[in-house]
Structure formats: C-alpha cells, structure tokens
N, C-alpha and C positions, 0 to 999 in steps of 0.2 A: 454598547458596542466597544467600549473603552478598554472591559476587561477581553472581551474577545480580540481587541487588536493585540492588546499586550501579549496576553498569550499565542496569538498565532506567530506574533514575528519572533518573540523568545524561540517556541517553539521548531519556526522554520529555521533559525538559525543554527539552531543544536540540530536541525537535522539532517541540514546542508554542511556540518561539521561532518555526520556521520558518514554524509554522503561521498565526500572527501575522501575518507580511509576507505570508502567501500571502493572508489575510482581507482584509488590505488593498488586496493584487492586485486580488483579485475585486470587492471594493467599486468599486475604480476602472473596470473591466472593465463593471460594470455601473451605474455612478452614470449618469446623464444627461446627455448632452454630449460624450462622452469616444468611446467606442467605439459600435458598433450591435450589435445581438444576430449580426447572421453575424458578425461579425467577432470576439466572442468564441467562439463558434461552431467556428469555423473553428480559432482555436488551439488547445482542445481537441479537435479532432478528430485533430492534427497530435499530442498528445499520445497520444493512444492510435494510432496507426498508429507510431509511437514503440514502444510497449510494445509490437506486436505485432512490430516489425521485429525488439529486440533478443532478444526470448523466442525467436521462429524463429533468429535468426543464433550464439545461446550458444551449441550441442552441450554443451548440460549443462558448460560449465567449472566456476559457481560450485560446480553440485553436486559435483564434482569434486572443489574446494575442501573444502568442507562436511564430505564425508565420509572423505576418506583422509590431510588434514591431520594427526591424530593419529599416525598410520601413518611418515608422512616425520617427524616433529619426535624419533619414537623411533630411527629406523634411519638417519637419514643428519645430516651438520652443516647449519645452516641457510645459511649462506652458499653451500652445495652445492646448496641443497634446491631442484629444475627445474621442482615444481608450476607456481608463478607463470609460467613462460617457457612451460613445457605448455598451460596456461590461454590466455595470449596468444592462443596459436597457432592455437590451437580458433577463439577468435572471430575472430582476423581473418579465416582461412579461411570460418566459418561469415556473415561478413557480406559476403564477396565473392561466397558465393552465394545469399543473400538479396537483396542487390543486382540481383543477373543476373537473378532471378527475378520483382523487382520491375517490371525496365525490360521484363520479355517476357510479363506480363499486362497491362502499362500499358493497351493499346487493350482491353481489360475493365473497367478502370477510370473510363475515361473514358465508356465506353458506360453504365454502370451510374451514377454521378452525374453528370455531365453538366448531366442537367435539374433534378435536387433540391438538386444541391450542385456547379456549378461554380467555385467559389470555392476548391473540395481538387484539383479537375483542374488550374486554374495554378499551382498549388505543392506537385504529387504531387512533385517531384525535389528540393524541399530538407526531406522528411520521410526521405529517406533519409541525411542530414547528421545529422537530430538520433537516430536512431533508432539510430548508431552511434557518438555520444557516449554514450549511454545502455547500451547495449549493454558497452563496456568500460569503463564506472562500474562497472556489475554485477558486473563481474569483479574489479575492484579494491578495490569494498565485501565481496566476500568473502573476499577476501585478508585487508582488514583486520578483520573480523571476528573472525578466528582468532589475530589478534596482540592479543585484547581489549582493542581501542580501539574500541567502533562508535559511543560519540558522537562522532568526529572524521567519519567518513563521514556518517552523521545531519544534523551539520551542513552539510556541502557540499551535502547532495542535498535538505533539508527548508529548512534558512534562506539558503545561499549559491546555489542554484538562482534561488529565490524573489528573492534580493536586484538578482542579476541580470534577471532579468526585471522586476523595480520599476524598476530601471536605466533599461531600455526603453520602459516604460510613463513616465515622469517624462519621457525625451525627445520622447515622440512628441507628449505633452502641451504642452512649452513650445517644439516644434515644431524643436527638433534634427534627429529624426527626423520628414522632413517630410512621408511618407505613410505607408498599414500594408504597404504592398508593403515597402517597406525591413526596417519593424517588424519581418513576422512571418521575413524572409530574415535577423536576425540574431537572431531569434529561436530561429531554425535550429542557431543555436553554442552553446547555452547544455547543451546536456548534454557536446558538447565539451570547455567549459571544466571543469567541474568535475572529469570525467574525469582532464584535464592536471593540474588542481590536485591531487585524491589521488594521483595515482600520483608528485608532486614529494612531495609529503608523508610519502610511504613510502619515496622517495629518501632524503630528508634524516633521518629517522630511523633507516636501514640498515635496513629493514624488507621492503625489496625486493632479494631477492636474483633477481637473472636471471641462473642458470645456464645453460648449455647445457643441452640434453635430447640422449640419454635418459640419468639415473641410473640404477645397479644397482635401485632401489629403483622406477623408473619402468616396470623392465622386467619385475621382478618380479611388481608391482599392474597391470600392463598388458592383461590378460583382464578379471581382476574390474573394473578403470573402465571399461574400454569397455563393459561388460555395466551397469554400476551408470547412467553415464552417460548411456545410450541408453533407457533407461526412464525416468530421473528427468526428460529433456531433452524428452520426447514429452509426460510426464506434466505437467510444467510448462508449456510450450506450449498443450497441450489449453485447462489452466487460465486462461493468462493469456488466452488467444481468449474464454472465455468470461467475462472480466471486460471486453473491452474490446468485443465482439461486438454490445452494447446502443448503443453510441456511432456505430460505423462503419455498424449497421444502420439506426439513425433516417436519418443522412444520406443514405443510402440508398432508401429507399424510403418517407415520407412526404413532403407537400409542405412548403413553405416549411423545409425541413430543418434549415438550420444557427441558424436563430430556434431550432427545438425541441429542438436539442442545447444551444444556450447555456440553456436550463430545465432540461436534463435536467443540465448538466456544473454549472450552479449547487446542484440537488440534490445530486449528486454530492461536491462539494466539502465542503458542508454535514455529508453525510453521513460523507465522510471524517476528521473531526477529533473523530469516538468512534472510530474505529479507530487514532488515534498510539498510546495505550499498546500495541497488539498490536505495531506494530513493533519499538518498545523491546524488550519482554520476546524478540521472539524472534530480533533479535539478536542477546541476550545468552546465550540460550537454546541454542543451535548448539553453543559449544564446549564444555558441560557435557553436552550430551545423547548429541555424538558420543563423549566419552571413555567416558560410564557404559555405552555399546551396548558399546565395545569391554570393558569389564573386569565387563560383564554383570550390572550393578549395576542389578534393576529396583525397588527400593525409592528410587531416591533418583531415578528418571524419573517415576517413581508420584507422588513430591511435588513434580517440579516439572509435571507436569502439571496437577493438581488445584490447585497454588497458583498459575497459571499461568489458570488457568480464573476463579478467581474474582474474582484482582485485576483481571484485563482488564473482569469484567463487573460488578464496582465501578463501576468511572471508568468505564465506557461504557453502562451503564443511568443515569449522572448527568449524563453531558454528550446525551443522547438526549431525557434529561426538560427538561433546558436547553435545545437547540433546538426545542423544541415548544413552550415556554409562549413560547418570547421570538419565533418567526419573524417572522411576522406586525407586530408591534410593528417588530421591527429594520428591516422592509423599507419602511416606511411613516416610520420614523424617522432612517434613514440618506440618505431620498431617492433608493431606487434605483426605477430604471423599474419602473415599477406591471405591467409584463407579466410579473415575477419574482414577486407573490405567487402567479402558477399552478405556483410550484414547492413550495405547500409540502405537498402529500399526497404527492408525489416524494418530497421529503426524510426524510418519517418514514417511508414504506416503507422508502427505502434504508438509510435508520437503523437498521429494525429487522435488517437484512438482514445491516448490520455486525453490532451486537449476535451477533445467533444465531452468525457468525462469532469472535465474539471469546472467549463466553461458553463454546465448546468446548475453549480453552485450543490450546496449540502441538499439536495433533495430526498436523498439516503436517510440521512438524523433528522429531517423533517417529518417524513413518514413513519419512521422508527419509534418517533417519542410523541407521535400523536395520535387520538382518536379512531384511528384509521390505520391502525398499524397492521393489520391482517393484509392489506396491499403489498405490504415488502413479500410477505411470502408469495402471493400471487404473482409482481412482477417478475422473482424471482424464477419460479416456473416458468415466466413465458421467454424468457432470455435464456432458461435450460434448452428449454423445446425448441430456440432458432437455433444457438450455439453447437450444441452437439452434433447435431445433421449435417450442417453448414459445414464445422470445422472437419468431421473425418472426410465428406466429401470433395471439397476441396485441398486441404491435404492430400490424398490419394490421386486426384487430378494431377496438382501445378507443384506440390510441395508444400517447405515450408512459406512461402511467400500467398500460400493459400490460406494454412493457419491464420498468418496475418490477417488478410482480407476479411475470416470470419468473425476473428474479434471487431473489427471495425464495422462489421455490417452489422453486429449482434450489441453491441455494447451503445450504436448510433440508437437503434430500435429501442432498447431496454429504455433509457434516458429521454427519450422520443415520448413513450408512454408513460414516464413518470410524473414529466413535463405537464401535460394534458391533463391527468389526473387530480396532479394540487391545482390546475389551473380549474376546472370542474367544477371541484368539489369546492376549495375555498379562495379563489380568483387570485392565487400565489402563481408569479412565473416571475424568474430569473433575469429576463431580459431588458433591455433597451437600445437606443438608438445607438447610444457607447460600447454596446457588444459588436457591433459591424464597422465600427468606426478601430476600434480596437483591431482587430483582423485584417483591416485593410492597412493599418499604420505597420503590423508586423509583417505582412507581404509585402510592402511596397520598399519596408527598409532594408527587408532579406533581399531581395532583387537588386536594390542599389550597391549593397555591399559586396553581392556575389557577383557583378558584374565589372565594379571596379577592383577588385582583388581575387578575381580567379587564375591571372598566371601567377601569381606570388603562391611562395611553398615555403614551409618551413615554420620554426618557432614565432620569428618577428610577423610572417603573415596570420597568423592566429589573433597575435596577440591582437595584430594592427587592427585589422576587419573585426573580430569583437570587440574592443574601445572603440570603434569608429559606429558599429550599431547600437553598441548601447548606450551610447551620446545621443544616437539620433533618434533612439525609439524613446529615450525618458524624455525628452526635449519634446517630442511630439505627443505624449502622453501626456504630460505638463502644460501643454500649451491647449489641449482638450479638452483636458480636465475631464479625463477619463473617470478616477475616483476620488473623490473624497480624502480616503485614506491616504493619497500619495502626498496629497500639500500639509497633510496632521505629523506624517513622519517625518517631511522634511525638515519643517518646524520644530519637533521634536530633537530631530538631529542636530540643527543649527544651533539650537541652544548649548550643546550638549558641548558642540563645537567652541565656542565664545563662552 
C-alpha cells in the first residue's frame, strides 16, 4: 500500500496542479469579453468526440498493457520486451479505421447537427487530428504506468495539456492568434503534442523499448490477448460512449445547442475536480492489482479496494461540500457571464454522480486485471442499454438538467452491479461503517457552514467558509479516524515539517 500511497498523492498532486490552469482555462473560456458560449461550446464538444474517437480506435492496447505486463517483465528481457511496439500497432491500425469510418458517416453528421450545431460541421475533420493525439497518449500513459512513474504522465495530460491550451487562449486574447478559426485548428495539436512529449520521455529514460513483434512470449499470450482484449476494448468503449454521449447529444438535438453544452461542460468541469483523486489512486492501483490477480493474493486486493473506496470518498465528499457552498458566490465574484449560474443544479448532480463513482473504490482495475474480466464488457453493455434511452428521453423532456439526472441514474446502477458482482464472486466490497459516517460528517459540515455564511459575499466569504469547513471536516475525519491513510500523511508531513 506504501507504493500505492506514494504514488497516488504525487500523482493527485500534479493533477490538482493541472487542475488549477484548467480552472483558470475555464475562467477565461467564460469571463466576459473573451470567448462566447458556442465557442466554448464548441471545444468541448471537439473534446469529447476526441474521447470517442480514441476509445473506438485503441483495440484494447492499454488493456493489453494493463494486464499481461507482468507476464512479459517475468519471461522475456525488457529491452526484448514487443508489448509497446504490439501496442503501437493496434492503434495505428485501429485509428486508420476510425478514421475511414469517420469520413463515410460524415454526410450523417452533417444532416444531424447542421441546424443545432454547425459550428462542429466546419471543423468535424480536425476532431480527428486531436482524437489521435489522444488516442496514442493513451497507449503511452499505460506503458508508463507500468514502469511506476504515472505522475510523469499526469502531468503532461492534467497540467502540460492545460498549459498548452493557456498557450492558446493568452494568444487569441492579445490577438496573436487572430481569429477562433485558427484557435480551435491548433487547438487541434494539443493531444498530439503531449503524445510526442511522453513517448520522448520514455525514449530518454530507456523505458521504451520497441522491439520487433512477434516474441516467443507474444506468441505464447496471443489467444488469451486477443480474447482478453476484445472484451475489455468493447467493454471500454461502451463506457466511454456513455460518458461522453450527454455532450454529443445536447448538440444534437436541443436548440441553441452549443450555448447549452458550454453549461453543461462548465458543470462538467466543476464537477470533475472531485474525481482527480480517483485518477491518482488508480493509476497507481493497476500494477499492484495486476501482480496480486496473478499470485492470487485476494487479501491484499480486499485492502486495496476498501482503502481505495474511502480515501477517494474523503477528498470528494469535501471538495462536493466545497463546490456547493462556494458556486454561486464564485460566479458572481469572478465576473463570469451571468448565464453560468444556470449551471449550478448541473454541477451538484454531476457532483454527486462523481461521488457515487468514486466512493465504490477501483472496482474498474479490479475486474479489468482479473480472472473475470469478460464482466467489464458485460457491465459495460448494461450501463449502454440504461444510459442511452434514459438520456435522449429525458433530455428531450426537461433538458439539459435531464442529461444530468441520466448520468446519475445510470452511472448509480452501473457501480450498483459491479458492487454485487466482486461481492459474489469473490466476497470483495468497498464498504464499511466509515462510508456513512464519512457522508454524514460532510453533510453535516456543509449545512453548518452554509448556514453560518450564506449572507456573506464576496472574496473574504469564500475564503472564510472554506477554512472554516475544511478545519472542521479534517478535525472530524481525524477524530474518527475515518482512514488509515490520513494519520500516515500527517506524520509523514510533520516530519517533513520539523
């Protein structure tokens, strides 16, 4: 558990760096003056057609990665070892026919936004530029993962992503860049570059070996990847459609679209900065959970599940109770366009949506790196089959505030039955008496704080009300003794201090 603390908190911290310039992003994305709502709009839109390009074009390499890495590092030398060059291969191929696929529904595309969203019609062909920077990060962040560095990737893809894109945004501002046509076409590059950047950084560390393929060792695991790969690759895919599904369908079929994606991807955004410690933990989580599946060690998966479960839902029942007391305030006191505070019942659904996500602990790279991995694709189908119905239905209803709802109703179920499943099969569940005690310490402190600082406005009320909860929720987490982990860091810290 020791290397997995180290690396998660390294990790969250580089990624709460990244998250920083991305706040500032969005600030600027939406202050007054600067951009209009399509136009932020619009590059999140470009972002999740992004995620969907590189999910469709992987063939499962990272899993690949993920799970047979142990396998190669026992039976062949590393400088032999063809995974990485296997990998490659998978995605080039798999995004040359992503590609193909893309350009021969294009007249679909255009028919279906068009009228709600032609602003994604003149720049459907450089979404498939960033969507295959993306795409071979992916593969390259799971390489590195396995060589237990992932805050080095962390940072390229949470702060050097983001920095780059400041880049951009600082030109377009002092009019370098001197329209958003240019903007968002070099906006285009930006998963490119980091791509180029890890894979130089695994160069220069000797960390990248590209062998020839195939190894004795390639030809060996060659039934069992393909079989492991093509479930994990459908299963993941499913998944990522149905995270990004809410974004592509607003544009889609509501009017004035890319206004109500720029609400919905500001919630979004909001909502994503309780889910960085999940990141952290689970990509530190991966190459502990794949050795324990292989040497069949379910006591020490049992703990990092469960420890896994609560610390995430620590830090993201406090940073949930954070964005609720403070929204409102911020958006009024940052000066951002006043048609952003109709994102803030958005934000705390999606909030909770994390949460519930975060608070089930790695049950994802549990089932992913074990025995049992044909479930991920299964689960994933049945979270397709709730999600998609759900969301165009209520969307079309109530709006985007329906979207919302569907992730929370879909995303609750999906986690529900995953839950059940490790508990079944091998008597793993996430929980204890410190999951409700947890919840009820961060309701109880968000109530006190919001009710003694709801007529205060401004900078100093921010400040005031968040030191005054995060005093009293570490204090009451401390005194619980909610995890483990919290009295190893302090300690940790104090020395560090003295």
């Amino acid at each position: 558990m020791s290397v997995i603390r180290k690396q998660s908190i390294l990790s969250t911290l580089v990624i709460y760096a990244g998250f920083a310039v991305g706040l500032f992003n969005t600030y600027l994305f939406t202050k007054q003056g600067l951009f209009t709502e399509a136009e932020f709009g619009l590059y999140n839109t470009f972002i999740a057609i992004a995620n969907l390009l590189a999910a469709g074009a992987n063939l499962g390499a990272p899993f690949f990665i993920y799970k047979f890495y142990p396998y190669y590092s026992d039976h062949i030398q590393f400088r032999k070892n063809d995974q990485l060059s296997l990998s490659i291969l998978l995605g080039l191929f798999g995004c040359i026919a992503a590609i193909s696929l893309g350009l021969y529904v294009e007249p679909l595309v255009i028919k279906k936004y068009a009228t709600n969203a032609p602003q994604l019609v003149d720049y459907y062909h450089w979404t498939f530029l960033l969507g295959s920077g993306l795409l071979m990060y992916n593969i390259f962040e799971a390489w590195n993962w396995q060589q237990q560095r992932a805050a080095t990737s962390h940072f390229l893809k949470e702060a050097g992503w983001r920095l780059f894109v400041l880049m951009l945004i600082g030109g377009f501002a002092w009019g370098v860049i001197d329209s958003y046509d240019l903007f968002i076409k070099l906006f285009a590059f930006s998963y490119p570059f980091i791509a180029v950047a890890l894979l130089l950084i695994l160069v220069y560390r000797k960390q990248a070996p590209l062998s020839m393929p195939f190894s004795t060792v390639s030809r060996r695991l060659k039934r069992s990847a393909i079989r492991y790969t093509s479930f994990t690759y459908v299963g993941t895919l499913v998944f990522t459609l149905s995270q990004i599904f809410d974004t592509i369908l607003i544009a889609s079929v509501l009017n004035n679209a890319m206004t109500k994606v720029a609400l919905y991807s500001l919630a979004q955004n909001m909502a994503s900065i309780i889910q960085v410690p999940q990141r952290g933990i689970a990509a530190a989580s991966i190459a502990p959970l794949s050795t324990a599946w292989k040497q069949k060690d379910i006591p020490t998966i049992a703990q990092i599940y469960q420890r896994s479960s609560i610390n995430q839902l620590i830090v993201g029942a406090a940073l949930l109770a954070l964005l609720a007391i403070n929204y409102t305030d911020a958006v009024l006191t940052f000066q951002l366009k006043s048609t952003y505070l109709l994102a803030f019942d958005l934000a705390v659904i999606l909030g909770v949506t994390r949460l519930i996500d975060m608070g089930t602990g790695v049950n994802s790279q549990i089932i992913v790196t074990s025995p049992k991995w044909r479930f991920e694709f299964i689960s994933g189908i049945m979270l397709l089959i709730i999600i998609l119905p759900l969301s165009y239905w209520l969307t079309k209803e109530i709006g985007i505030i329906g979207t919302a709802l569907a992730q929370l109703i879909s995303i609750g179920c999906y986690n529900l039955l995953r839950i059940l499943f490790l508990w079944k099969l091998y008597d793993l569940q996430p929980f204890s008496v410190k999951t409700l005690y947890t919840v009820l310490l961060a309701a109880g402190s968000w109530a006190i704080c919001f009710y003694l600082f709801k007529d205060m406005e401004g900078w100093f009320a921010m400040a005031l009300r968040s030191l005054f909860f995060i005093t009293l929720y570490l204090a009451g987490a401390y005194r619980l003794q909610l995890t483990p982990d919290l009295a190893l860091v302090w300690e940790a810290f104090r020395k560090r201090l003295l």
